[in-house]
C-alpha positions as CSV (number, residue, x, y, z in Angstrom):
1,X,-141.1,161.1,43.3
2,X,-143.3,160.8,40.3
3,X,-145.2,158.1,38.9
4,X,-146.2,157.0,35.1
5,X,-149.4,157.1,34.5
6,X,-149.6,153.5,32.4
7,X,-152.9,152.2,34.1
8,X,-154.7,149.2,32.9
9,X,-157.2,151.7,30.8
10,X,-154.4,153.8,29.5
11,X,-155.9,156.9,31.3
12,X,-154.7,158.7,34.0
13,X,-156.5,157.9,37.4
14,X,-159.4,160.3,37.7
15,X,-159.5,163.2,40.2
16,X,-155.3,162.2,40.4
17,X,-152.7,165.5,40.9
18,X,-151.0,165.1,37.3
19,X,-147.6,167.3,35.8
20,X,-146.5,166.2,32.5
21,X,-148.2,162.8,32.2
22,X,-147.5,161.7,35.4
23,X,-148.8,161.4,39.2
24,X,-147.0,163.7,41.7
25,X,-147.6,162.8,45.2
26,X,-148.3,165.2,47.9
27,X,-148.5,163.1,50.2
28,X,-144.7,163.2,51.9
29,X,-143.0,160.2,51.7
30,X,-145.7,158.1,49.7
31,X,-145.2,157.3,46.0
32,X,-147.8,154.8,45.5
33,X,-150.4,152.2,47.4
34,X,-150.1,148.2,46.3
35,X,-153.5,147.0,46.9
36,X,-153.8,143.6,47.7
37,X,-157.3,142.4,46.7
38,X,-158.7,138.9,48.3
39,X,-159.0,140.1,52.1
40,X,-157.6,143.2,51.9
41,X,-160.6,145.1,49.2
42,X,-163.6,143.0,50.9
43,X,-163.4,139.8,52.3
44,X,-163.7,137.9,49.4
45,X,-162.4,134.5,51.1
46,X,-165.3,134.7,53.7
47,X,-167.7,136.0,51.9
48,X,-166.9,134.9,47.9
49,X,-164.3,132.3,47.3
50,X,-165.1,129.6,50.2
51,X,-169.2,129.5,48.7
52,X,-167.8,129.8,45.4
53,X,-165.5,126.7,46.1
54,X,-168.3,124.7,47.7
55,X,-170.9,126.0,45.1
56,X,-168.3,124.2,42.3
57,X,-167.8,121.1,44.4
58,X,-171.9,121.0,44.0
59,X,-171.6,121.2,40.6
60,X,-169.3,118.7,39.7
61,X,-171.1,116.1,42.2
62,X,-168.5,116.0,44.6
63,X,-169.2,115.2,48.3
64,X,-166.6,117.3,49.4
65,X,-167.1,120.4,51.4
66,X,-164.6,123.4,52.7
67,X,-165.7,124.7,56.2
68,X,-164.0,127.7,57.8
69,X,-160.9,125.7,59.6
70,X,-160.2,123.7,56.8
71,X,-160.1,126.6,54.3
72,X,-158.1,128.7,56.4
73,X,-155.8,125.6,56.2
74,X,-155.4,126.1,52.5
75,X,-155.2,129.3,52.3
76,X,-151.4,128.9,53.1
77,X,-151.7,128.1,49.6
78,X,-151.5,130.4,46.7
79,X,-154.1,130.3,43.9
80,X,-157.4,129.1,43.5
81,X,-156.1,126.0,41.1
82,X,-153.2,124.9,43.3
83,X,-155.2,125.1,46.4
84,X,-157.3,122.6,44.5
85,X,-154.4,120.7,43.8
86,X,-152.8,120.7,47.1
87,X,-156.2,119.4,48.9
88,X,-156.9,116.7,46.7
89,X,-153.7,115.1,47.5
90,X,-154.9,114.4,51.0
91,X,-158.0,112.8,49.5
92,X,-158.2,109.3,48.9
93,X,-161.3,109.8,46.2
94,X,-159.6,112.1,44.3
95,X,-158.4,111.4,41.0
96,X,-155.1,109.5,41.3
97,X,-153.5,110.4,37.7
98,X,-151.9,113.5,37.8
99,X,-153.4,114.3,34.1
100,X,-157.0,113.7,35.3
101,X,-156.3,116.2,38.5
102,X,-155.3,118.7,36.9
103,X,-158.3,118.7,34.8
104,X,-160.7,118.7,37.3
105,X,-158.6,121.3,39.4
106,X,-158.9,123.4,36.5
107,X,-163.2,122.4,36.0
108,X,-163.6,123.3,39.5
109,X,-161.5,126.6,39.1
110,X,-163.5,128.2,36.2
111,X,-167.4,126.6,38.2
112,X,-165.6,128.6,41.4
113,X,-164.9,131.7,39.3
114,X,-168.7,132.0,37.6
115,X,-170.0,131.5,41.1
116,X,-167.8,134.1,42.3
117,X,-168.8,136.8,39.5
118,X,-172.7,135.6,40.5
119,X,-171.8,136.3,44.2
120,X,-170.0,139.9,43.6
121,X,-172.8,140.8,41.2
122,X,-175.8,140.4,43.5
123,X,-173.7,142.3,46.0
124,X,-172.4,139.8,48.3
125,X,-169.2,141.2,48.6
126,X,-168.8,144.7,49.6
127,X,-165.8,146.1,50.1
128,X,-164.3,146.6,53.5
129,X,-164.8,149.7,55.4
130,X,-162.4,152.6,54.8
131,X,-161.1,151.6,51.1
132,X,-163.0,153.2,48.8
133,X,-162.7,156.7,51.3
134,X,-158.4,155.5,50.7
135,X,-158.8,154.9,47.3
136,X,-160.6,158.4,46.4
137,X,-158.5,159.9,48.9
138,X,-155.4,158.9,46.8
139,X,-156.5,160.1,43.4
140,X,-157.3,163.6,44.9
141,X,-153.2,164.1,46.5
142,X,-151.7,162.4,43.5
143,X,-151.0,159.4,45.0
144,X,-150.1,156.4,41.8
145,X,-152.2,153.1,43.0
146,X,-151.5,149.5,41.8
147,X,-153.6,146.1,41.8
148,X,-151.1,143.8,43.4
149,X,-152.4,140.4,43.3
150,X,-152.1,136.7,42.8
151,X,-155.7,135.9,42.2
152,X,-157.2,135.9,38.5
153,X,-157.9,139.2,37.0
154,X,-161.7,137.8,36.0
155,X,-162.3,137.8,40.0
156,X,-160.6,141.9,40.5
157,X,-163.0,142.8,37.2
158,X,-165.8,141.1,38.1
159,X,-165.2,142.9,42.1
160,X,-163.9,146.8,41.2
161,X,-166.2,146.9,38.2
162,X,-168.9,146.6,40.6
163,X,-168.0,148.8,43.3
164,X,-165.9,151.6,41.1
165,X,-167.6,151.1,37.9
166,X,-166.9,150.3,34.4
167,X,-163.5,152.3,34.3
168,X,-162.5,151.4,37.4
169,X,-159.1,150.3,35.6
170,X,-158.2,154.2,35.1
171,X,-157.6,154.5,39.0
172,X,-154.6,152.5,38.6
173,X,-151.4,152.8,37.4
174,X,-150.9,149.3,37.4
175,X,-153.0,146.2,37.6
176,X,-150.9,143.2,38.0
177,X,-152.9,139.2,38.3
178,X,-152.1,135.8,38.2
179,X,-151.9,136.2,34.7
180,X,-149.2,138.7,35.0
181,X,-146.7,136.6,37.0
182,X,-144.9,133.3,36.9
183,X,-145.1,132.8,40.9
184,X,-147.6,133.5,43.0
185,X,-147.2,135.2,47.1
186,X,-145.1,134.8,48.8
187,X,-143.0,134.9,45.7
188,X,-142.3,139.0,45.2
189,X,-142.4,138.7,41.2
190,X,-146.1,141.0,41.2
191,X,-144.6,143.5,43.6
192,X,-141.2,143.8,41.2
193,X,-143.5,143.6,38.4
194,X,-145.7,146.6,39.7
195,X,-142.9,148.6,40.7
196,X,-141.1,148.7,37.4
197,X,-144.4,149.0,36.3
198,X,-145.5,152.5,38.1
199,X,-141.6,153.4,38.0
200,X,-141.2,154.0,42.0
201,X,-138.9,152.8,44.3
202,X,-139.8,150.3,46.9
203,X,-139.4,152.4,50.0
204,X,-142.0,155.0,48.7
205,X,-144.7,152.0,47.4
206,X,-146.5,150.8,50.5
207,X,-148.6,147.4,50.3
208,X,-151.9,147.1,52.0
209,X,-152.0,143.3,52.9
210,X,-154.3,140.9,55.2
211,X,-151.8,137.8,54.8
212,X,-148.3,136.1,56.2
213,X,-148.2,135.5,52.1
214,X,-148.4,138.9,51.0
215,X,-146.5,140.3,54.0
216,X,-143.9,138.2,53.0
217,X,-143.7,138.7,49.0
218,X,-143.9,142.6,49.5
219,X,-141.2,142.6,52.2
220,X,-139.1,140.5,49.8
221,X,-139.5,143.2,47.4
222,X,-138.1,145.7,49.8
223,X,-141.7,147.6,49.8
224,X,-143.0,148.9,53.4
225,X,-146.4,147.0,54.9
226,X,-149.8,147.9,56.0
227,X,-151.5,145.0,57.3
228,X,-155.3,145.3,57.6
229,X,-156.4,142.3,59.6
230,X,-158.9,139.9,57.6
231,X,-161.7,137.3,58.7
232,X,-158.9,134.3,58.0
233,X,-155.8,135.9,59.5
234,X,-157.2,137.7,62.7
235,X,-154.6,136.4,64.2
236,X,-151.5,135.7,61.9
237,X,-149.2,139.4,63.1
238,X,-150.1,138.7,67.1
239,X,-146.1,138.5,67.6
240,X,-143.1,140.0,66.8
241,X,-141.7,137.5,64.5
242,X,-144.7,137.4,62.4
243,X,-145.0,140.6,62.0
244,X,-141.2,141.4,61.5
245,X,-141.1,144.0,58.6
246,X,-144.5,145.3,58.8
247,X,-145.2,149.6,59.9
248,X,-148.4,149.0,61.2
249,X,-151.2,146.4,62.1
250,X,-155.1,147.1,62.3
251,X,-158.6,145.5,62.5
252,X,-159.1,147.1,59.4
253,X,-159.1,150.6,56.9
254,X,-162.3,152.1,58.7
255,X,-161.0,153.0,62.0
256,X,-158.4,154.4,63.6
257,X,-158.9,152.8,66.5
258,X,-156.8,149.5,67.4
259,X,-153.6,150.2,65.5
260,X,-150.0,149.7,66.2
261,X,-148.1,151.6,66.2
262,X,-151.0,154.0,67.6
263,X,-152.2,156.5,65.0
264,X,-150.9,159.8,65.8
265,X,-153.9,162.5,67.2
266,X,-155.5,164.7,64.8
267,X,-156.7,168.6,65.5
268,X,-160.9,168.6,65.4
269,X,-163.2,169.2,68.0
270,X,-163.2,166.3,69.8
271,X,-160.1,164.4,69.2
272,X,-161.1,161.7,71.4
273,X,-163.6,160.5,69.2
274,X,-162.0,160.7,66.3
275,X,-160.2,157.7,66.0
276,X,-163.1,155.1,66.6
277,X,-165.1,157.6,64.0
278,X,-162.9,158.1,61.0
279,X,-161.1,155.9,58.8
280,X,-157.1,155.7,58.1
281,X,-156.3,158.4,55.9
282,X,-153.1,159.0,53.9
283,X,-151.5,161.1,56.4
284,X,-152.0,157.9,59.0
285,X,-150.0,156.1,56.5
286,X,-147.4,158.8,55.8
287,X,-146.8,159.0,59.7
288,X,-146.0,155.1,60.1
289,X,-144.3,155.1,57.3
290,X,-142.1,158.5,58.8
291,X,-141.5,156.7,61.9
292,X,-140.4,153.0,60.3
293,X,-137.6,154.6,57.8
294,X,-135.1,156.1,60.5
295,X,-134.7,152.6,62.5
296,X,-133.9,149.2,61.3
297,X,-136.9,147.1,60.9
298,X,-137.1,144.8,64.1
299,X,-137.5,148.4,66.4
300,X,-141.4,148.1,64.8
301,X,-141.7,144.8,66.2
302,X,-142.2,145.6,70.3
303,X,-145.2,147.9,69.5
304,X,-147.2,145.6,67.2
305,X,-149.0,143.1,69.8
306,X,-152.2,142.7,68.9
C-alpha cells in the first residue's frame, strides 16, 4: 500500500522510499506509524505540562497546586483547557459563573503553553528512548508517519522543532492537533482524520500510544496499537480488559526487553543481549502486527500481563 505524500511542509519526508509522489513501504504489512505525542514522544506530562500547569497557577496568583496523584487524576481528561475546566468544578474558590471560568481556563491555558515552550527550549524534555532511532528508521523503508494528537499544535512545534529541527514537519505525512478536530481522545475523529489524510487503511496504520484515551480512540478507528508505557499510565494495560485491542505492551521504544507479546529473536552475535541493548525496530512492529491479524482480537489479551 502506498501513501500521499501531503505532510504539513508540503515535502516529502526526508530520507523516505518515494515512486510517483508517494511513500511505498517496505516494511511488510506496515503502511504508516500514528504518533501519539504527550507520553508517547517524551514525557511531556511529567516532565512539561504538570510544571507548566503549576508555573501558570503562579502566575495568575492562585494557591492551587497539581502534585503527581492529582494530575494523573485529570489526565482522564482530554485537553489542557477542559482539564482546567473539569478541576475547577471541584473547587469551591473557583470562579462560580461559567463565563468567568472559562476565561480563566483559557488565561491559564496560554500562561501553561509559554511555560511549556520555555521548558522544551532549555531542553527539559527530551524525547523518550528509541523514537527518534523509529522515526529515522521509518523515513529510510518508506514508511508514511502521522502526528496524531489532541494536544495544541504550538506544544508538538515548540517539541519536534527542537529535537528534529526546523523542518521537522516534512517527516510527516500528516500532522493532525487539537486544532484539527472537533473531539478530543478517546473520540477517533484525529485518527479518521489522519487516515483519510495519508490515504491508508486502518489495519496497515499502527498508533504508538501511552494512554487508556488513545488506546481507545485508535481502536475505535479500527487502527492496530502499540502501547509504550508512560510515567502516568505505568500501570493502566496490566489486564486483559484494559488492554483488549492492543498487539503489544512495553516499558518503552528503547528496549526490547519487557514486551508482550515477546519480541521475536534476531540473528547477531550474541542474541541474548540484544534485546536489553537495542531499541524496537520496524520489523518488531511488523512481527506483532503479523501475529495479531490472523486471530480475533481478545487471543492478544492472555500474553499481555505486565
Amino acid at each position: 500500500m502506498t501513501a500521499a505524500v501531503a505532510g504539513a511542509g508540503g515535502a516529502a519526508p526526508t530520507g523516505s522510499a518515494l515512486a510517483g509522489g508517494t511513500l511505498r513501504s517496505t516494511v511488510a504489512g506496515v503502511d504508516a506509524l500514528l504518533w501519539d505525542v504527550d507520553g508517547t514522544l517524551a514525557e511531556t506530562e511529567r516532565d512539561g505540562h504538570l510544571v507548566a500547569f503549576n508555573l501558570a497557577f503562579a502566575d495568575e496568583g492562585l494557591p492551587w497546586r497539581w502534585d503527581d496523584s492529582r494530575y494523573a487524576r485529570l489526565l482522564a481528561v482530554s485537553g489542557g483547557r477542559e482539564r482546567l475546566l473539569h478541576d475547577m468544578a471541584d473547587r469551591a474558590d473557583a470562579p462560580r459563573a461559567v463565563g468567568e471560568r472559562d476565561r480563566l481556563a483559557r488565561r491559564l491555558h496560554a500562561r501553561k503553553n509559554a511555560h511549556y515552550a520555555d521548558l522544551v527550549a532549555a531542553g527539559a524534555i527530551p524525547l523518550r528512548a528509541g523514537v527518534r532511532e523509529l522515526i529515522d528508521a521509518c523515513g529510510a523503508r518508506g514508511v508514511a508517519m502521522a502526528i496524531t494528537t489532541t494536544t495544541s499544535r504550538a506544544s508538538v512545534e515548540a517539541l519536534l522543532r527542537l529535537h528534529l529541527g526546523e523542518r521537522w514537519a516534512e517527516r510527516f505525512a500528516a500532522v493532525v492537533c487539537a486544532e484539527d478536530v472537533t473531539q478530543k481522545k478517546p473520540d477517533p475523529e484525529v485518527f479518521v482524520t489522519a487516515l483519510r489524510r495519508l490515504g491508508v487503511e486502518a489495519r496497515g496504520a499502527v498508533a504508538i500510544e501511552d494512554s487508556p484515551n488513545g488506546v481507545a480512540a485508535a481502536r475505535a478507528a479500527g487502527c492496530p496499537v502499540v502501547v509504550t508505557r508512560s510515567r502516568f499510565f505505568a500501570d493502566a494495560f496490566a489486564d486483559e480488559a484494559a488492554a483488549s485491542g492492543v498487539i503489544a505492551v512495553g516499558p518503552g521504544l528503547g528496549s526490547r526487553a519487557g514486551w508482550s507479546p515477546a519480541v521475536m529473536a534476531k540473528r547477531g552475535p550474541v542474541p541474548s543481549l540484544q534485546p536489553r541493548t537495542t531499541p524496537v525496530d520496524l520489523d518488531d512492529i511488523a512481527d506483532w502486527l503479523a501475529r495479531w491479524r490472523p486471530g480475533p482480537l481478545s487471543q492478544v489479551g492472555d500474553s499481555i500481563t505486565g
